[in-house]
C-alpha positions as a printed NumPy array, in Angstrom:
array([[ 99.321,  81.446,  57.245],
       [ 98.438,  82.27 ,  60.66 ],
       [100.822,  85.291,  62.523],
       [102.11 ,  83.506,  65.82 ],
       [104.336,  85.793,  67.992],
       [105.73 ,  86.149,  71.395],
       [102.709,  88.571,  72.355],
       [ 99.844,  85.567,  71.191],
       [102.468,  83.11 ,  73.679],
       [102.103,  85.544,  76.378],
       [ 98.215,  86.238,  75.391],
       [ 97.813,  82.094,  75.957],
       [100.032,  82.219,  79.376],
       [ 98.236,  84.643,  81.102],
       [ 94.594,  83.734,  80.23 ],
       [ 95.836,  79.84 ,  81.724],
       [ 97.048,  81.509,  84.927],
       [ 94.119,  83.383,  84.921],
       [ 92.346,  80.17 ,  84.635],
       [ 94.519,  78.102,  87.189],
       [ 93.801,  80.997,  89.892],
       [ 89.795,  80.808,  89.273],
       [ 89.959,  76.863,  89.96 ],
       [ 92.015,  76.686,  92.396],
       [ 89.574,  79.531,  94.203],
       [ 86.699,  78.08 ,  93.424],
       [ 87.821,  74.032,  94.907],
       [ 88.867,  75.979,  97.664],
       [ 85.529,  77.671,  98.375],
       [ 83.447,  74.08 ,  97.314],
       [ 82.153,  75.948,  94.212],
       [ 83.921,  74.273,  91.198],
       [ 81.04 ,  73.072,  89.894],
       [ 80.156,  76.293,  89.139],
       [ 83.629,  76.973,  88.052],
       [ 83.332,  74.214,  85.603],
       [ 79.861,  75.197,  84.033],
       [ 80.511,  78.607,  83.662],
       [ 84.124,  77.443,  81.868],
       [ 81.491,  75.164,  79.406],
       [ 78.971,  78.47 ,  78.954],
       [ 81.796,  80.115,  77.332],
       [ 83.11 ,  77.382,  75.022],
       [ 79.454,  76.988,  73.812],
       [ 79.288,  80.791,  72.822],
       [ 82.756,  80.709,  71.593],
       [ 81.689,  77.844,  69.22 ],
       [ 78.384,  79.15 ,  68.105],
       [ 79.706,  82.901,  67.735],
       [ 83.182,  82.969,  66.69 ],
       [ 83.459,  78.956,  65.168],
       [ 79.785,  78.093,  62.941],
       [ 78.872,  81.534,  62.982],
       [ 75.355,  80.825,  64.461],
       [ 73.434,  83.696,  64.587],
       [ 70.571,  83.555,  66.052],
       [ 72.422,  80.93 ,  68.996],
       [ 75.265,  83.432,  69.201],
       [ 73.042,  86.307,  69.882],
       [ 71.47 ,  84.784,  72.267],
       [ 74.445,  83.667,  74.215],
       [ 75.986,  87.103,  73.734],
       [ 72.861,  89.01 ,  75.525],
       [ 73.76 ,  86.096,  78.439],
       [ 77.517,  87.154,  78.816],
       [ 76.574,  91.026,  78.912],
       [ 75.252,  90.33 ,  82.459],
       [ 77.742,  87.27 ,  82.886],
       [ 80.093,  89.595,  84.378],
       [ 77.519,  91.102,  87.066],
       [ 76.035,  87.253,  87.797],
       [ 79.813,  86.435,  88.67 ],
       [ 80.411,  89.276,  90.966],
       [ 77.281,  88.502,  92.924],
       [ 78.08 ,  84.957,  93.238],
       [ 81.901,  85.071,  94.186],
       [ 82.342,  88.377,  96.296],
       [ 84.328,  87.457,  98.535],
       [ 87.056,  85.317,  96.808],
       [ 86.917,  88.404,  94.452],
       [ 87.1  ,  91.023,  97.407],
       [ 90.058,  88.382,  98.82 ],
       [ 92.034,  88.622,  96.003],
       [ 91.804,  92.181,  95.342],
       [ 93.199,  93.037,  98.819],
       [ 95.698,  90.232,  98.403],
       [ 96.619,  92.063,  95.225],
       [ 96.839,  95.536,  96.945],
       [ 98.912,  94.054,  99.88 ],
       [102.011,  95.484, 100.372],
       [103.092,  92.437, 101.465],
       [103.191,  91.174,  98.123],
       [105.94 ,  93.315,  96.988],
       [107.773,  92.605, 100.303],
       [107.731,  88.577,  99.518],
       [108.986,  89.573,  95.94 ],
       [112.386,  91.056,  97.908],
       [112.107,  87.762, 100.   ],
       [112.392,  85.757,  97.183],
       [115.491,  87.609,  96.1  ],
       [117.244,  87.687,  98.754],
       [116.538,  85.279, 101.657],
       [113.8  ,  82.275, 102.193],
       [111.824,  82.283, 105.592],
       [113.789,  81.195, 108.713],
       [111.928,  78.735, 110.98 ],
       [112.254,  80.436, 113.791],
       [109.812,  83.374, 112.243],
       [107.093,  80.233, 113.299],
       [108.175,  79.632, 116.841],
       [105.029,  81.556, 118.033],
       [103.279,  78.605, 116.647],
       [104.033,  76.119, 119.834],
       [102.377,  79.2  , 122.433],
       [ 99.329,  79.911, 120.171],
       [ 98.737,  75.362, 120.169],
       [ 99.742,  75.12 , 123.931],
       [ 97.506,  78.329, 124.483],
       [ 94.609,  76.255, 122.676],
       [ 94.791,  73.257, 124.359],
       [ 94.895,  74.21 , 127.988],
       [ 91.751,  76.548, 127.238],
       [ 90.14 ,  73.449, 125.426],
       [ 90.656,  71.429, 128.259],
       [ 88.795,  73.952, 130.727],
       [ 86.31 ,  75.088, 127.795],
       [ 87.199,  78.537, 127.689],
       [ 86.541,  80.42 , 124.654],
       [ 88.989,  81.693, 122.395],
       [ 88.811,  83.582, 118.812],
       [ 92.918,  83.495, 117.34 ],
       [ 93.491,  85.373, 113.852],
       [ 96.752,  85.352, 112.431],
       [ 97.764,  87.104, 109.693],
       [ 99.275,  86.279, 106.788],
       [ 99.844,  87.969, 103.329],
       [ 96.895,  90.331, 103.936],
       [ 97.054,  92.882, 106.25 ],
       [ 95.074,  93.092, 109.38 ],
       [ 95.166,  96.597, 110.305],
       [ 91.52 ,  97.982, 109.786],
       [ 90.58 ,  94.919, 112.01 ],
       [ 92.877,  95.517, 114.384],
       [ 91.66 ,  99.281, 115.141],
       [ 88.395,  97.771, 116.014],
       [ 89.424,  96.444, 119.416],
       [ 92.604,  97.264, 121.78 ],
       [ 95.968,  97.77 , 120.705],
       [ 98.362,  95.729, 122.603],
       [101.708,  95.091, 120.488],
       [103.005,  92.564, 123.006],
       [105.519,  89.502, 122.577],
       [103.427,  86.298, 121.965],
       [103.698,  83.947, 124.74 ],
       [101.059,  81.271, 126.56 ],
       [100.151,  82.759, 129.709],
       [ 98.945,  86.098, 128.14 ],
       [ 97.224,  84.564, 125.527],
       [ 95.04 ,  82.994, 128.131],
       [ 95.075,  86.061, 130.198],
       [ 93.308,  87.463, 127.471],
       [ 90.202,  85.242, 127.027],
       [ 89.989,  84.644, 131.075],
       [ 86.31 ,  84.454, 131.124],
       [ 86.446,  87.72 , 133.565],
       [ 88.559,  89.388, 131.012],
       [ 86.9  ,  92.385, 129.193],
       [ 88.752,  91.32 , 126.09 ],
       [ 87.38 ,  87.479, 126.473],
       [ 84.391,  87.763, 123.652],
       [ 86.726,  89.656, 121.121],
       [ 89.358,  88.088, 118.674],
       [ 92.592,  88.328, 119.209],
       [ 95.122,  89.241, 116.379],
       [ 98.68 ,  88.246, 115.738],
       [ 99.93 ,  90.478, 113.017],
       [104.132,  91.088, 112.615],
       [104.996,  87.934, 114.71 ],
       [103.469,  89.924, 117.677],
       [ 99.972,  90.356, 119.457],
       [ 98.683,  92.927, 117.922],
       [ 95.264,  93.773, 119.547],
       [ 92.948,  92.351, 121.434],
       [ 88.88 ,  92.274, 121.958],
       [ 88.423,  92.715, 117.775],
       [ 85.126,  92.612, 115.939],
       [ 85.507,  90.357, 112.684],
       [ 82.957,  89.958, 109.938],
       [ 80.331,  87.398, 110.681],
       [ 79.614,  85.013, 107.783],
       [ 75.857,  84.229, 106.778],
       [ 76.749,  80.885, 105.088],
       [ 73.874,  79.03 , 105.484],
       [ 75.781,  75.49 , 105.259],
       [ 77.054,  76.011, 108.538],
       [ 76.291,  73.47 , 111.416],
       [ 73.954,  75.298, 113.806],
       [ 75.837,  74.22 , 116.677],
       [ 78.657,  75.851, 115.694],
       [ 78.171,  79.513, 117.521],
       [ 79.183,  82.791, 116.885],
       [ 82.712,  82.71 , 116.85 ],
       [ 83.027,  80.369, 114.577],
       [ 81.001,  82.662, 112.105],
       [ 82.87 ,  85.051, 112.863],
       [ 86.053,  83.126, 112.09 ],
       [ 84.606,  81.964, 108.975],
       [ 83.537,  85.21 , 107.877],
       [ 87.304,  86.427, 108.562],
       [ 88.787,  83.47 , 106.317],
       [ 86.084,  84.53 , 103.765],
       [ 87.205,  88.346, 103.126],
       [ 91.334,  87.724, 103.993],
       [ 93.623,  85.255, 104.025],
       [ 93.932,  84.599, 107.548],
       [ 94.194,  81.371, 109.874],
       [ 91.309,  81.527, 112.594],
       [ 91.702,  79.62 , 115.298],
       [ 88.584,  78.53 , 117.413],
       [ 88.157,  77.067, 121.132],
       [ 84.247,  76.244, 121.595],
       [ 83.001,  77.405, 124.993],
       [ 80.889,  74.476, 124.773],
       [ 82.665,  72.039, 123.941],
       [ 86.008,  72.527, 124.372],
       [ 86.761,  71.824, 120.569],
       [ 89.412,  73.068, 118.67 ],
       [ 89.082,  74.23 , 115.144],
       [ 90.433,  76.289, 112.235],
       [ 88.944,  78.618, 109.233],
       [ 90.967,  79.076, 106.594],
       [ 90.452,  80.173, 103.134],
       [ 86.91 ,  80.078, 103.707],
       [ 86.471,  76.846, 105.045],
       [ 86.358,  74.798, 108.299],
       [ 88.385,  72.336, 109.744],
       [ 86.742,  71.277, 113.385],
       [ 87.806,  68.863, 116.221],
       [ 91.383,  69.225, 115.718],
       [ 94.001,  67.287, 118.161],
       [ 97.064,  69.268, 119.017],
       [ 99.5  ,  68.242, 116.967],
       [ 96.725,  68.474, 114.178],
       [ 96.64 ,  72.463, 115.325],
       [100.455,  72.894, 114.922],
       [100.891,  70.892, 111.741],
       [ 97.959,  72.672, 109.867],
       [ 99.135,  76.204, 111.215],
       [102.938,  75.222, 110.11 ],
       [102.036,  74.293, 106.598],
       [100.07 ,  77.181, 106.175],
       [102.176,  79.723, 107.522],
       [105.261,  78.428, 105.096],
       [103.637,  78.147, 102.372],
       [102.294,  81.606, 102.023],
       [105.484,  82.852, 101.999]])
């Protein structure tokens, strides 16, 4: 007779959320097919080792997941690196509180309307324009890279800032706290190779950003005038104004 207890219930529970978080990563980040053979790797040694006791097959498979482990970390870094910081945010324990005592107000998103009308009077006169907003993760080690400015977020500075004559115009700009944090900011650059190659360096860099943290990047081409978004390590490009402020809405609220 098999011994079933409440620790094998929460053994099962928190191998499926471990499970549920690793999909939903990977069909984020376009890799669930990976996801999904790695998933049938280990039922095959599961079956051969543990199931028909198959020796020489379970042997085998066993010498494959010793350096499983170290294949995995090379492949998926950065959702790794992304959810280790998420896990180490402090912010996490303040949403915790949040859910105990109060739910978001909407007016901790009116920024939202400056940041989109920001956007689309610099699309319309092609300025360039690199916008990271925080979200669970914090920004801080970022934000030391450029110049601190801790200023109320409104339109006009926002396109003060990336004025093509302003010294802060090839930076990113950071909104951290429901302020502007800093200014001029050097972000990681991803080296995807998938990405279109007339999409320039700012939108590496935004993608890059989305890659390591959680953040919503905001993009205005200098070319083109184009509006676009990295988030979660993907890009959403040519986005219409009201596409801008429903995207960063629904993202914003939800992480909370």
């Amino acid at each position: 007779m098999l011994d079933f207890g409440i620790k094998d219930v929460v053994d099962i529970l928190l191998v499926a959320l471990l499970l549920f978080y690793l999909y939903r990563t990977m069909r984020k980040s376009g890799t669930l097919n990976i996801f999904i053979g790695v998933l049938s790797f280990i039922v095959v040694w599961i079956l051969a080792s543990e199931i028909f006791d198959m020796r020489l097959t379970g042997t085998i498979l066993d010498k494959f997941m010793s350096i499983g482990l170290i294949v995995l970390v090379v492949l998926f870094q950065d959702p790794i690196k992304r959810f280790l910081i998420d896990l180490g945010s402090h912010n996490k324990w303040k949403q915790l509180h949040r859910l105990f005592h109060h739910s978001a107000k909407q007016d901790d998103y009116a920024y939202i309307m400056p940041v989109v009308y920001a956007c689309t009077s610099m699309s319309k006169s092609k300025t360039g324009a690199l916008i990271v907003i925080q979200r669970k993760v914090s920004l801080s080690d970022y934000e030391r890279t450029g110049d601190m400015i801790d200023a109320s977020i409104n339109t006009r500075l926002i396109e003060n800032i990336f004025f093509k004559n302003s010294p802060l115009h090839d930076g990113a700009m950071i909104i951290a706290r429901h302020r502007i944090a800093a200014a001029g900011c050097i972000l990681p650059v991803s080296h995807d190779m998938n990405i279109p190659k007339e999409l320039g360096l700012r939108h590496r860099a935004a993608l890059g950003m989305s890659q390591v943290t959680d953040a919503l990047c905001v993009i205005v081409s200098e070319e083109t005038g184009h509006i676009s978004i990295a988030m979660d390590g993907a890009l959403k490009v040519k986005l219409s104004a009201s596409e801008l402020e429903h995207t960063l809405s629904q993202a914003l609220q939800t992480s909370d």
